[in-house]
N, C-alpha and C positions, 0 to 999 in steps of 0.2 A: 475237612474235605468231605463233601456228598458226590457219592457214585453211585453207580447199578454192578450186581455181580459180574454180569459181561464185559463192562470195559474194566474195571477193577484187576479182574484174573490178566487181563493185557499192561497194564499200564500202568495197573497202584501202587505197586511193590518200587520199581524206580522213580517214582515220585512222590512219596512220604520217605524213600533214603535221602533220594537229595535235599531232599528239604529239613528233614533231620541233619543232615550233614551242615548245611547252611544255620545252624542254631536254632532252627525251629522247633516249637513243641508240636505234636501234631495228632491228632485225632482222627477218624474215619467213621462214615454210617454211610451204608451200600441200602438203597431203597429199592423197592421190586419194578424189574423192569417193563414198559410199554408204557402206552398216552393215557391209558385205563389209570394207571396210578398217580398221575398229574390229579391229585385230589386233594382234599379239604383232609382228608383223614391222612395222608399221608406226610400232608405239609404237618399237620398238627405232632406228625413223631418226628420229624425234622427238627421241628424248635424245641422238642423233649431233649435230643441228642445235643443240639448247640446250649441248652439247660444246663444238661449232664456236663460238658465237658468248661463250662463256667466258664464260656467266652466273655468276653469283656470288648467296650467299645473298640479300642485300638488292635483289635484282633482280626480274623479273616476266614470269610469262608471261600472254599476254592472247590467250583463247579466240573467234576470231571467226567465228562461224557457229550451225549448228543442232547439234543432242542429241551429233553423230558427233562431231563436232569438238571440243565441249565435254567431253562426257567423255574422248577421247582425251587433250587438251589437260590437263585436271587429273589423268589419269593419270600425265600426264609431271613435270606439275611436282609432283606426290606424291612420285613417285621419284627425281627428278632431287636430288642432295646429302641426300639425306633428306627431303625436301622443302623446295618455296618456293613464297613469295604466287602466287599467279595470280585473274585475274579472267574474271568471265561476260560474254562480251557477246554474248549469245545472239541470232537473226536470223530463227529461225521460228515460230511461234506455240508448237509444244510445247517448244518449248528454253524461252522466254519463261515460260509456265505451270510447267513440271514438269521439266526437265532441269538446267535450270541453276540450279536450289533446292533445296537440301538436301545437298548433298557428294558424291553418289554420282560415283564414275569409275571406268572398268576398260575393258575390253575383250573380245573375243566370241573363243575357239577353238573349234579341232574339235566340243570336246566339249556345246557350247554357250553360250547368251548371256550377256555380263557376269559370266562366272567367275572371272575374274581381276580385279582391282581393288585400287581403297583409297577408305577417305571423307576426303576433304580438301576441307575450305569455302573458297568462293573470298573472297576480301578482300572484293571487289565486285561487283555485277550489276548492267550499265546494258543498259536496255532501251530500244530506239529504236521504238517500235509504228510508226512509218511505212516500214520494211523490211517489212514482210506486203506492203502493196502489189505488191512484188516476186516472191510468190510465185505460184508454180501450184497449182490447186485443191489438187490431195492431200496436199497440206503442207498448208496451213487445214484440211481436212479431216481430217488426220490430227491436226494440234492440238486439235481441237475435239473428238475425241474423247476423248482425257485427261480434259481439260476436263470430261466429261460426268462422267469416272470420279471424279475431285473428290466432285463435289454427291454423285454414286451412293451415295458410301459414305462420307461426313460430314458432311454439310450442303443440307440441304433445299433452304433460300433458296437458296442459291445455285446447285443445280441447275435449278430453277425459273426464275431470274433467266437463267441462258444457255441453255434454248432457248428462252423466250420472245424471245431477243437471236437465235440463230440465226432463229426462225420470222419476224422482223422483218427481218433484215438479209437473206436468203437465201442460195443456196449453188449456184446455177447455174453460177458462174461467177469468176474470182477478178476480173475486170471489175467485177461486180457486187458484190463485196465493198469494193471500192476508192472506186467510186461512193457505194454504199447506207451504208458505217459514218462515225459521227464518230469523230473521232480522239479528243474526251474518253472516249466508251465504251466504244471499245475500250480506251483506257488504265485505266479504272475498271473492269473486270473483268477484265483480267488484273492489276491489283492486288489485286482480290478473291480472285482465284485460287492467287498468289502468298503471300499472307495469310494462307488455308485453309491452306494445306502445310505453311509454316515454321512454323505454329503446330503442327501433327500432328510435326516434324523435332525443335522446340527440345524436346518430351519425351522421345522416345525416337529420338535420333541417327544410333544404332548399329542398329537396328532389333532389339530385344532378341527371341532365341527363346521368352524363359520370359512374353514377354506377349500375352495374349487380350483385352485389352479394346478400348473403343471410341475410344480415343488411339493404341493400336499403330501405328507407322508399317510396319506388316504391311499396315495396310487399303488402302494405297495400290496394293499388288500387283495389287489386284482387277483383272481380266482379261489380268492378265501370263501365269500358268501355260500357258494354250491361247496368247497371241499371242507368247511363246517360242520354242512348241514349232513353230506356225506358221512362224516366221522362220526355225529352225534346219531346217528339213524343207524349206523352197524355195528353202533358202543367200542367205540376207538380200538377195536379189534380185527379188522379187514384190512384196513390200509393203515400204511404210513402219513404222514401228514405230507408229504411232499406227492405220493403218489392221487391224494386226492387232490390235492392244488394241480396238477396236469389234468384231471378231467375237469378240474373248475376252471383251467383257464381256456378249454375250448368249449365250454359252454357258454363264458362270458364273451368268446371271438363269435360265438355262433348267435349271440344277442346284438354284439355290433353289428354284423353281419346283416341279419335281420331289420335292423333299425335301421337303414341305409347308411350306415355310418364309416364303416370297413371293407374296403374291396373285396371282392372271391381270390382275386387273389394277392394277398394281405394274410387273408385268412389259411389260403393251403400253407404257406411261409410257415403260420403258425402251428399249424396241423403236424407238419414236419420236421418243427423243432421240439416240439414235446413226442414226438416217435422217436427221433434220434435220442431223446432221452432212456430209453430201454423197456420194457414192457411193463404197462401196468394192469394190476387184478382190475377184472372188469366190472361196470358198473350200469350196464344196460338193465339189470334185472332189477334194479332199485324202482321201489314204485314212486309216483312223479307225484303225486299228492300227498308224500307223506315225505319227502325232500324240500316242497315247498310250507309244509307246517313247522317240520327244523327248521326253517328260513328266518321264521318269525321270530326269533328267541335272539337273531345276530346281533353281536355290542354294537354292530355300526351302526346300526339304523339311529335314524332324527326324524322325530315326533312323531315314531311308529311307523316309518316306511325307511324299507331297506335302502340303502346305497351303493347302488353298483357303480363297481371300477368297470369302462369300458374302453375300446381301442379304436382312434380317427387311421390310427394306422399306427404300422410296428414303430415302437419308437415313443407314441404319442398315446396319452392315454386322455380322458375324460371322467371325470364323475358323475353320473347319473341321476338324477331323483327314480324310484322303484314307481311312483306314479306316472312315469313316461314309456313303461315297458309295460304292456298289457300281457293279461294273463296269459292271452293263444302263445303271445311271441317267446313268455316266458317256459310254456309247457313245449313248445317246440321244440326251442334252444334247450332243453334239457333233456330233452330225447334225441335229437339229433347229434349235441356236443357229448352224450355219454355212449355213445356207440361208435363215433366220428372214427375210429384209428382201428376199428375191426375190417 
């Protein structure tokens, strides 16, 4: 089992008993937590520990925490013997949604986010939706922002259906989330949510470069490029990775926008669905030429130019060539999409 101290002191103690109890042998190594340790150095004491405890093909490693952990965690067991099983048992709302669905694991260098990696699916994902409880606002809030990026760019209903749930439930408070939600509806939309993806995952796995349709599991990118380059530009210590995918995803609606592609109002829709997600640390004060140098370093790009996820409207997304968005439209949209919600 790979953890972080924080969810561990919550959670680890009755799950290495039950699973002792169940005949298993069971081992543990808690890695330090934040997106800063999603590293080359950290993965490297990962597979020291699975060394140590002389795993064997038919064995398993089990991921227990949020997004850091998870992909860490199946970066190791990708690598580890060529790989072996491991499972999700994701613990924050965006691990739950979007991390711990679909294969994706690697790790962040110098050069930037999730360069390194492998897609390897985990056996299983058990989700316990009564661990939110346990969270602090910006972890809900940064899940909820996925969450939005979901509906944004495949599915109407269902963007529809979660703020109407945000504007219901509210977002004051992680108090008030613990109080205000039932536990069937938050389980019934993060299965919906989960449902949305693996079905965009089971077509295209590998995320194919030669695909532009409305399946591409390209569309999921949408507000990754700017909340990236975000992250790699404050050294994964300012925001959470959900809280910069809400300013990347009104940056990329303020590019649709822009391109005459997305109505004004299309876009307030969207304005207001990442508010009702909860407050995020601001990001007006980032300088805009040195977000767009991060930019450059993105896994996504093809043959040196960026690909932006973009929106014909909520629901529908597009994929971009980076040579159709000129620089003013791109310096704009990044000035106006990082200040949008003050």
């Amino acid at each position: 089992m790979i953890s972080n101290p924080t969810v561990f002191n919550l959670f680890g103690a009755p799950a290495v008993r039950s699973l002792r109890s169940a005949g298993f042998n069971v081992s543990y190594w808690l890695m330090k937590d934040g997106e800063r340790h999603k590293s080359l150095r950290t993965l490297e004491q990962a597979l020291a520990f699975l060394s140590e405890s002389r795993l064997e093909r038919n064995d398993c490693v089990i991921a227990l925490g949020g997004g850091v952990v998870g992909d860490l965690a199946g970066f190791a067991a990708a690598t580890y013997l060529r790989g072996i099983p491991f499972i999700q048992a994701p613990t924050t709302l965006l691990a739950q949604i979007d991390a711990s669905v679909g294969g994706k694991t690697g790790v962040n260098t110098a050069a930037g986010k999730n360069l390194v990696g492998a897609f390897h699916q985990p056996r299983l994902v058990i989700i316990d939706a009564d661990t939110l409880r346990t969270l602090p606002q910006r972890e809900i809030t940064a899940g909820w922002c996925e969450a939005v990026k979901h509906g944004a760019v495949g599915n109407r209903k269902l963007f529809d259906r979660t703020v109407r749930f945000l504007k219901g439930t509210g977002t004051d408070s992680n108090r008030s989330l613990a109080q205000k939600m039932s536990l069937a509806e938050i389980c019934a939309i993060i299965a919906d949510h989960c449902r949305f993806k693996a079905s965009i995952v089971a077509g295209d796995e590998r995320e194919s470069i030669s695909r532009n349709d409305q399946r591409s599991r390209r569309i999921l990118n949408f507000g990754h490029t700017t909340a990236h380059a975000i992250e790699k530009l404050t050294d994964f210590r300012r925001f959470r990775h959900g809280e910069a995918v809400g300013h990347g995803i009104l940056v990329a609606g303020e590019i649709s926008k822009n391109l005459g592609m997305l109505g004004a109002d299309e876009l307030e829709l969207l304005r207001e669905a990442v508010k009702a997600c909860g407050s995020l640390p601001r990001a007006d004060d980032l300088d805009v030429e040195k977000l767009l140098r991060a930019m450059k370093s993105d896994k996504k790009s093809v043959a040196g130019r960026l690909q932006w996820v973009l929106l014909e409207k909520i629901g529908k997304a597009r994929i971009v060539d980076g040579a159709d968005v000129d620089p003013q439209t791109l310096r704009e949209s990044l000035r106006t999409g990082l200040r949008s919600l003050k």
